[in-house]
Structure formats: structure tokens, C-alpha cells
N, CA, C and O atoms as a GROMACS GRO file, in nm:
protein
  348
    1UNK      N    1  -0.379  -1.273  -0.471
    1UNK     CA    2  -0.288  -1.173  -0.423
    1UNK      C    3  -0.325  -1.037  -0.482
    1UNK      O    4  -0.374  -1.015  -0.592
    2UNK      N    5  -0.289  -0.946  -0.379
    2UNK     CA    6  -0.349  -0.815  -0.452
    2UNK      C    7  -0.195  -0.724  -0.439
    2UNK      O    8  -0.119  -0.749  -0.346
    3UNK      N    9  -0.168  -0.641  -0.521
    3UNK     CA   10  -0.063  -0.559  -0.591
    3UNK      C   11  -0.108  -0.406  -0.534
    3UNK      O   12  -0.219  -0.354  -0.543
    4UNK      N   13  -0.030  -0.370  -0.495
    4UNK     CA   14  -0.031  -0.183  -0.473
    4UNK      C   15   0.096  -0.106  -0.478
    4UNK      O   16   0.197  -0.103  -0.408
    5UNK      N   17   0.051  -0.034  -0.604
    5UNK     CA   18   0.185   0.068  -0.581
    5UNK      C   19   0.204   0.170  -0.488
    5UNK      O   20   0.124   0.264  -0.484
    6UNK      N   21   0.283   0.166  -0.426
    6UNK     CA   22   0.286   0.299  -0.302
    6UNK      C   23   0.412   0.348  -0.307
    6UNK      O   24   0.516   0.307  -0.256
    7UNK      N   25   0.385   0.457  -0.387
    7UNK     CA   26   0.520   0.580  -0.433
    7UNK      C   27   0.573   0.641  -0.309
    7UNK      O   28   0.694   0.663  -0.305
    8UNK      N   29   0.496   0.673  -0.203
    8UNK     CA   30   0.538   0.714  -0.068
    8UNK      C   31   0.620   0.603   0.011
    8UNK      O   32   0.698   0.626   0.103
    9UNK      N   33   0.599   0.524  -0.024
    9UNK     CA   34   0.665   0.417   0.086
    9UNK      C   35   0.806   0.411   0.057
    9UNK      O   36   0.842   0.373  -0.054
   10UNK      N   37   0.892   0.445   0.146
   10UNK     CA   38   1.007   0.486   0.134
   10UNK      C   39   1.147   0.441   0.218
   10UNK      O   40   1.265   0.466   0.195
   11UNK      N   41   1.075   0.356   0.334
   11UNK     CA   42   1.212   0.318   0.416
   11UNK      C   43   1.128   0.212   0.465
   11UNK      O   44   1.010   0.201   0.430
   12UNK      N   45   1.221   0.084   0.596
   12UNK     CA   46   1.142   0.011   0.683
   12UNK      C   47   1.066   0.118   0.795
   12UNK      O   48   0.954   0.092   0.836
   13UNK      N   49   1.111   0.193   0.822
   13UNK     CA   50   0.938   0.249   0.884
   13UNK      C   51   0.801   0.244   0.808
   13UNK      O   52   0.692   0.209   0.854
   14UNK      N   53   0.832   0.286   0.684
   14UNK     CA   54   0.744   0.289   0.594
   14UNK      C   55   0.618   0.153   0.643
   14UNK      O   56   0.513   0.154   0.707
   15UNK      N   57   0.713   0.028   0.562
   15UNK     CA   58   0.695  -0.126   0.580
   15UNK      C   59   0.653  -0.132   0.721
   15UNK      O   60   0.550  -0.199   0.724
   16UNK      N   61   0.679  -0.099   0.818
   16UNK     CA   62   0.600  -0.120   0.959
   16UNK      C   63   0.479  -0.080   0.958
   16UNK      O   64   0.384  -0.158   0.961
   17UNK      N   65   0.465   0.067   0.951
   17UNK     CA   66   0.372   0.051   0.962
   17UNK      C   67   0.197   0.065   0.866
   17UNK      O   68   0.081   0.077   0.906
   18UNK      N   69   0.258   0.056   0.736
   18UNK     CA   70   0.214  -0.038   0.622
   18UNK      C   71   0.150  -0.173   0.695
   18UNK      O   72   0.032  -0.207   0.701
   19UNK      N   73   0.278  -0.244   0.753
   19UNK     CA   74   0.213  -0.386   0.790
   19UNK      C   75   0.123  -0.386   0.909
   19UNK      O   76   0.056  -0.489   0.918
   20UNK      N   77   0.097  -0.273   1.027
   20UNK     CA   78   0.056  -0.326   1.096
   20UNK      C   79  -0.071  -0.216   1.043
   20UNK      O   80  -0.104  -0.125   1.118
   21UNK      N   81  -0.109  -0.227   0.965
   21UNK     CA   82  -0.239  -0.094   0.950
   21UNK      C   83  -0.321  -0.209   0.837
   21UNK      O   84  -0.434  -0.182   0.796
   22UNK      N   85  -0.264  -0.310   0.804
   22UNK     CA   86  -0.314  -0.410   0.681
   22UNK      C   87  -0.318  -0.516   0.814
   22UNK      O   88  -0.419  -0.586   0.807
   23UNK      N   89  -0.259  -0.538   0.901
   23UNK     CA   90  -0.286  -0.632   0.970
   23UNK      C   91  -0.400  -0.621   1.113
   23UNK      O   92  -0.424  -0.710   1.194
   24UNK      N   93  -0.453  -0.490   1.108
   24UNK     CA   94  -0.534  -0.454   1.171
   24UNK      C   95  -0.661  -0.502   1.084
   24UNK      O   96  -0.756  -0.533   1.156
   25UNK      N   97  -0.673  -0.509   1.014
   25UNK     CA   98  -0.803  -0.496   0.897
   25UNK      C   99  -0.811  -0.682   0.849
   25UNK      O  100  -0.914  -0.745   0.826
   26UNK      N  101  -0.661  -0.736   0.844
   26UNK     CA  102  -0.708  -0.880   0.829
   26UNK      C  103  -0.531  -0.936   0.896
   26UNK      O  104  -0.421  -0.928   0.841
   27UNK      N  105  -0.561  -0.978   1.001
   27UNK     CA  106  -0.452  -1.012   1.088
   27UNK      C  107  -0.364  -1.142   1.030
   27UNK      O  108  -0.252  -1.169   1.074
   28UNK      N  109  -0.430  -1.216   0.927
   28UNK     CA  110  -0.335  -1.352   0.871
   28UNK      C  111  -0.278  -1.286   0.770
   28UNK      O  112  -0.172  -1.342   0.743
   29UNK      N  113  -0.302  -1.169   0.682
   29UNK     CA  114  -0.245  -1.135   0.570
   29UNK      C  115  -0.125  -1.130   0.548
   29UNK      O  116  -0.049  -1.067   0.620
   30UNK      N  117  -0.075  -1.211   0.419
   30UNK     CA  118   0.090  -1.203   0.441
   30UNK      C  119   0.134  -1.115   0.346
   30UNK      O  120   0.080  -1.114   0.236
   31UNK      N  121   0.238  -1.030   0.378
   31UNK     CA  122   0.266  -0.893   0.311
   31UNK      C  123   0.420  -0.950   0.233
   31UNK      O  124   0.503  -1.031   0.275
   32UNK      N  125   0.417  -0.896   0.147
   32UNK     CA  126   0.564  -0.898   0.048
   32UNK      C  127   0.625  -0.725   0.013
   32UNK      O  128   0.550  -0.649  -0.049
   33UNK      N  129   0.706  -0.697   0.040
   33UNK     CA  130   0.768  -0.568  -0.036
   33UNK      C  131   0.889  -0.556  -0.085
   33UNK      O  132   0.994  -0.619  -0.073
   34UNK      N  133   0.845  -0.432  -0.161
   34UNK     CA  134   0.956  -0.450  -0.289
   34UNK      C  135   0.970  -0.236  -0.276
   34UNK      O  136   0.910  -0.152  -0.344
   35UNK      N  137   1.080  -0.214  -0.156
   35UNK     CA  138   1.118  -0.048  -0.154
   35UNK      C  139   1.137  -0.031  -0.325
   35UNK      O  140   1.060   0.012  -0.411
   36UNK      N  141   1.291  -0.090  -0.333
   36UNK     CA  142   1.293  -0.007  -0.501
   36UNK      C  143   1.183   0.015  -0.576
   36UNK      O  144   1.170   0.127  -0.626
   37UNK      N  145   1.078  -0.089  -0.598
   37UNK     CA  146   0.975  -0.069  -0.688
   37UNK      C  147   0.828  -0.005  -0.613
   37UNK      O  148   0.727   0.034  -0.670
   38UNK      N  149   0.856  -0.009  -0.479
   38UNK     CA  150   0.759   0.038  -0.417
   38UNK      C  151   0.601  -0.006  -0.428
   38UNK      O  152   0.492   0.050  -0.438
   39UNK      N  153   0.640  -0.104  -0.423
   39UNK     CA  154   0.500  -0.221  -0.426
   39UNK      C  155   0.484  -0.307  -0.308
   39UNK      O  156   0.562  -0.381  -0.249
   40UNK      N  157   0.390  -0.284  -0.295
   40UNK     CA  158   0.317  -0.442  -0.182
   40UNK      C  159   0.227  -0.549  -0.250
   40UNK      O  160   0.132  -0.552  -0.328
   41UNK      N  161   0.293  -0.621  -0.189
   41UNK     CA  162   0.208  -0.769  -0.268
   41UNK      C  163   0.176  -0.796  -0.157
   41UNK      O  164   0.260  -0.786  -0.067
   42UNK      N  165   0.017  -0.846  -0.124
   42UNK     CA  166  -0.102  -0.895  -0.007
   42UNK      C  167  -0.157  -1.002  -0.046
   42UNK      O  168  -0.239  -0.997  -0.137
   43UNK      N  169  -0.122  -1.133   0.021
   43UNK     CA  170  -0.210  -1.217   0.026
   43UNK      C  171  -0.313  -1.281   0.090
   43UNK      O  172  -0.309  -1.397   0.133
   44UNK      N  173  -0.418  -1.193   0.097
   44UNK     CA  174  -0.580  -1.150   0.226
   44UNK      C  175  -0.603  -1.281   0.273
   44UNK      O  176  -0.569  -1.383   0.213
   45UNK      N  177  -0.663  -1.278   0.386
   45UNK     CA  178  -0.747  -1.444   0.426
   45UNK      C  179  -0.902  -1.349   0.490
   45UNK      O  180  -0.992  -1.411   0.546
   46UNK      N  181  -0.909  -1.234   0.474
   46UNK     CA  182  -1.044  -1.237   0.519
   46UNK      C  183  -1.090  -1.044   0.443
   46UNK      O  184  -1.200  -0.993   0.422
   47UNK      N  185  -0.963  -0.996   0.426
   47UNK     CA  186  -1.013  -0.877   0.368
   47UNK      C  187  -1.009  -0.878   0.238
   47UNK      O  188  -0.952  -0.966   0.173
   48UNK      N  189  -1.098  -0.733   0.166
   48UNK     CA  190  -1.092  -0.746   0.008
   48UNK      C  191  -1.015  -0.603  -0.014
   48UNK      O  192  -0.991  -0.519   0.072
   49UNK      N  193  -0.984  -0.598  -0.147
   49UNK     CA  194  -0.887  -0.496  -0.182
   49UNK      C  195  -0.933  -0.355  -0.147
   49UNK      O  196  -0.845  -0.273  -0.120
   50UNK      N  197  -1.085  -0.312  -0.145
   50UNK     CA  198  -1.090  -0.199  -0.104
   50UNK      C  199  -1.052  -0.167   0.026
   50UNK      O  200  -0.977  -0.077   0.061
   51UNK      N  201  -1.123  -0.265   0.107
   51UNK     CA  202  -0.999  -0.255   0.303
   51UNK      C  203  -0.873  -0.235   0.278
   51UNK      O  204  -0.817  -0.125   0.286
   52UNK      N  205  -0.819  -0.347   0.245
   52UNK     CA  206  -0.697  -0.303   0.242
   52UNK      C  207  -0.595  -0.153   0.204
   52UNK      O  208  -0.506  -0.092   0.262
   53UNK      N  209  -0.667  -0.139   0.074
   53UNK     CA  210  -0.669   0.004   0.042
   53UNK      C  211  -0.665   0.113   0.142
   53UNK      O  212  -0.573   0.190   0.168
   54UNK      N  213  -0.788   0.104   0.194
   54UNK     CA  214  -0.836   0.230   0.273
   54UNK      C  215  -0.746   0.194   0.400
   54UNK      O  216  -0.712   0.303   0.444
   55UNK      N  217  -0.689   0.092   0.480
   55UNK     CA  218  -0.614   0.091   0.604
   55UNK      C  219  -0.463   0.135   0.554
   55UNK      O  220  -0.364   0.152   0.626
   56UNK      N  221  -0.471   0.145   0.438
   56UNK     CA  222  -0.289   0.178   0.423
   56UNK      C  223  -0.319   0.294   0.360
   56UNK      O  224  -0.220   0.357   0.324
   57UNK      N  225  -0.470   0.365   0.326
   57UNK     CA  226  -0.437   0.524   0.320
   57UNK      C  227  -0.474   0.557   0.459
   57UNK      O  228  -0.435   0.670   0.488
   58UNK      N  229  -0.516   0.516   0.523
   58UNK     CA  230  -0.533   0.615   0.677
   58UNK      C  231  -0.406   0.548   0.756
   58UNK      O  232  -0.395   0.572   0.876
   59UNK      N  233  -0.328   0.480   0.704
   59UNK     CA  234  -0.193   0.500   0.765
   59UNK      C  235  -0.120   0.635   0.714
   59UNK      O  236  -0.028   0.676   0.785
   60UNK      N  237  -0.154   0.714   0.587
   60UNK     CA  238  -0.089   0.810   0.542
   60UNK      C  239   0.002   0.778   0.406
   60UNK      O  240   0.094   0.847   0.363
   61UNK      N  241  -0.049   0.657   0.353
   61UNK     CA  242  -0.018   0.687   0.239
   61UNK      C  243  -0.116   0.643   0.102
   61UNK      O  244  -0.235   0.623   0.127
   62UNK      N  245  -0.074   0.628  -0.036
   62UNK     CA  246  -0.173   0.649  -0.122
   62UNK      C  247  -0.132   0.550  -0.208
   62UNK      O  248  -0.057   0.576  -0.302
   63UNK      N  249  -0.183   0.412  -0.180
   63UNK     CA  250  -0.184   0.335  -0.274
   63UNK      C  251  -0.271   0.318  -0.445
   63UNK      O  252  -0.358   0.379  -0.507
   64UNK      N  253  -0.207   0.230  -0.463
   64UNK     CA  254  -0.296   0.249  -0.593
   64UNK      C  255  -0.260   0.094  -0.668
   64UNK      O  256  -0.150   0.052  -0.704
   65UNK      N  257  -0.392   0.030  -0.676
   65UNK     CA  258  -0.421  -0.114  -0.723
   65UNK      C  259  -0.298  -0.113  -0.852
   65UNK      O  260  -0.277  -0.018  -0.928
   66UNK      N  261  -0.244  -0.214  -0.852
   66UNK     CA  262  -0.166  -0.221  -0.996
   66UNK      C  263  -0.245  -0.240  -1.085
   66UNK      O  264  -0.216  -0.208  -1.201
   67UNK      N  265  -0.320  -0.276  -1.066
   67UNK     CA  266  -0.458  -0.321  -1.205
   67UNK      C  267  -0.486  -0.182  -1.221
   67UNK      O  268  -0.484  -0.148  -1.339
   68UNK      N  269  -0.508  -0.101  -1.148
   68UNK     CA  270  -0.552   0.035  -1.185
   68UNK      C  271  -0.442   0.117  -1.246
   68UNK      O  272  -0.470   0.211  -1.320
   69UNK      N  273  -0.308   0.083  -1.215
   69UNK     CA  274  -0.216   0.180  -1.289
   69UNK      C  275  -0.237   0.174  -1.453
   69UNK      O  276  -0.232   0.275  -1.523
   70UNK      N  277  -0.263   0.027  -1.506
   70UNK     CA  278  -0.284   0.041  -1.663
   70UNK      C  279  -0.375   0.075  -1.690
   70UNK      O  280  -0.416   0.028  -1.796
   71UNK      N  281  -0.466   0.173  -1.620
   71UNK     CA  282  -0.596   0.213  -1.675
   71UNK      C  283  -0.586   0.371  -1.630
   71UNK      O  284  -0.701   0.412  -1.618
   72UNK      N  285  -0.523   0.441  -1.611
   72UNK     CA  286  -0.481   0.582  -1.552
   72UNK      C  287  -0.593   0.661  -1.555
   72UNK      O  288  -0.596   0.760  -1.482
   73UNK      N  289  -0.688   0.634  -1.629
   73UNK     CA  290  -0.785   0.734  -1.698
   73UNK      C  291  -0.899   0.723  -1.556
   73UNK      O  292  -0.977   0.809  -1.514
   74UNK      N  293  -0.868   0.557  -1.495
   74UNK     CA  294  -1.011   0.574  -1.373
   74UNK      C  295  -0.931   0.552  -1.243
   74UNK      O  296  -0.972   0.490  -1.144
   75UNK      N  297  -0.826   0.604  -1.254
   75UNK     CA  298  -0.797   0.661  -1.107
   75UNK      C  299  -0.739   0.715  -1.082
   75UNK      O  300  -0.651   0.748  -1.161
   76UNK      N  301  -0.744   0.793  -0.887
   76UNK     CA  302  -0.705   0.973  -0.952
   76UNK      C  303  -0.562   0.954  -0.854
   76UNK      O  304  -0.547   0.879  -0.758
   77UNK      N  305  -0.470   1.045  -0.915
   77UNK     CA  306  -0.341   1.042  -0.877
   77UNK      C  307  -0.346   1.146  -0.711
   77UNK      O  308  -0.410   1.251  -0.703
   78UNK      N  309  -0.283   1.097  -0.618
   78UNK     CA  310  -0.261   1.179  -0.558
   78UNK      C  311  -0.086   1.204  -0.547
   78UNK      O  312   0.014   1.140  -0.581
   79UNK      N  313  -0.120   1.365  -0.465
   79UNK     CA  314   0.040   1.379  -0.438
   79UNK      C  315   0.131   1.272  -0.365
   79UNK      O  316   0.099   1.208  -0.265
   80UNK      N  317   0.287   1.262  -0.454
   80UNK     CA  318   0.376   1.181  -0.385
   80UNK      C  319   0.433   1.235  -0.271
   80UNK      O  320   0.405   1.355  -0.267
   81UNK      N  321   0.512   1.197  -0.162
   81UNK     CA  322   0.552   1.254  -0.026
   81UNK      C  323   0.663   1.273  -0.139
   81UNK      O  324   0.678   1.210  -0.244
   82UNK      N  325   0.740   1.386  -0.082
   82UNK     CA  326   0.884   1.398  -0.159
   82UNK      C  327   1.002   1.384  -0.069
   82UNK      O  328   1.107   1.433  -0.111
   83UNK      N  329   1.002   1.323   0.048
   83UNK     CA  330   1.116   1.249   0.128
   83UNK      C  331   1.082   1.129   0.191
   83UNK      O  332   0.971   1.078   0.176
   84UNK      N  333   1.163   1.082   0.255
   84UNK     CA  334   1.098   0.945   0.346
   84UNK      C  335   1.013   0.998   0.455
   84UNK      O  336   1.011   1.121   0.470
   85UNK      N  337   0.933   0.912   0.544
   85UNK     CA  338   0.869   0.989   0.606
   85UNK      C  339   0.911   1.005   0.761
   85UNK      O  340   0.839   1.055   0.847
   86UNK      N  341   1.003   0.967   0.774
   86UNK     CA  342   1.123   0.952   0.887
   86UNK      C  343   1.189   1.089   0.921
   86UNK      O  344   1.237   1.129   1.027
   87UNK      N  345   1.174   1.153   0.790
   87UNK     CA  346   1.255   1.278   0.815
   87UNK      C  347   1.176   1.404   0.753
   87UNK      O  348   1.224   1.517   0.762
   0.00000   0.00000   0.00000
């Protein structure tokens, strides 16, 4: 299972289309979310974490591996959205 924090993700629109931009890239993947904590948990059947990655930033937002949050020093922060993206 792979872990991503996504500080932007902010409502079920968010989660839509989160899921269908990870399910473009590996269509069995089963998605878990967590709004308050703003995490996705992915469990791949054919993609690896950098796909996944890159289909949920060209959905428009900016994940970031949880393995990488305890290491801050090798990866680079981008800006958070500062509302939901609904509005």
C-alpha cells in the first residue's frame, strides 16, 4: 500500500476526482481516504508510486509520499490550495 498526503484535498469532489485520475493509470486500484487527515491510502495492482503520484498531480493536486514527509529535507513543498476546490 502506498500513503500520500494531499493537503489540497478538501471535499468529496476532491475524492472523485483523485479516484478517477489514479484509476486511469491502474484501473483495479483500491483507494482509502481519510479528508480530516488528508491522506490516501492506494493499494496498486499494476502501477508504482511514481504513476500514481504524477496522475493525482495532473489532476491538480500535490501529493507527497508519507515516507517522504519524515525526510523533509528531499522533498520539495509545494503551495497548499487555501479553500476547497469547489469554490
Amino acid at each position: 500500500m502506498i500513503t500520500f498526503q494531499v493537503d489540497d484535498m478538501t471535499c468529496g469532489h476532491c475524492v472523485s476526482t483523485i479516484t478517477k485520475a489514479v484509476r486511469a493509470v491502474d484501473g483495479g486500484a483500491k483507494l482509502q481516504f481519510d479528508l480530516a487527515n488528508h491522506q490516501v491510502v492506494i493499494e496498486p495492482t499494476e502501477a508504482v508510486a511514481a504513476e500514481l503520484s504524477d496522475a493525482i498531480k495532473e489532476a491538480g493536486y500535490t501529493p507527497v509520499a508519507v515516507a517522504a514527509i519524515a525526510h523533509p529535507a528531499s522533498t520539495s513543498v509545494a503551495p497548499a490550495r487555501k479553500s476547497c476546490c469547489c469554490g
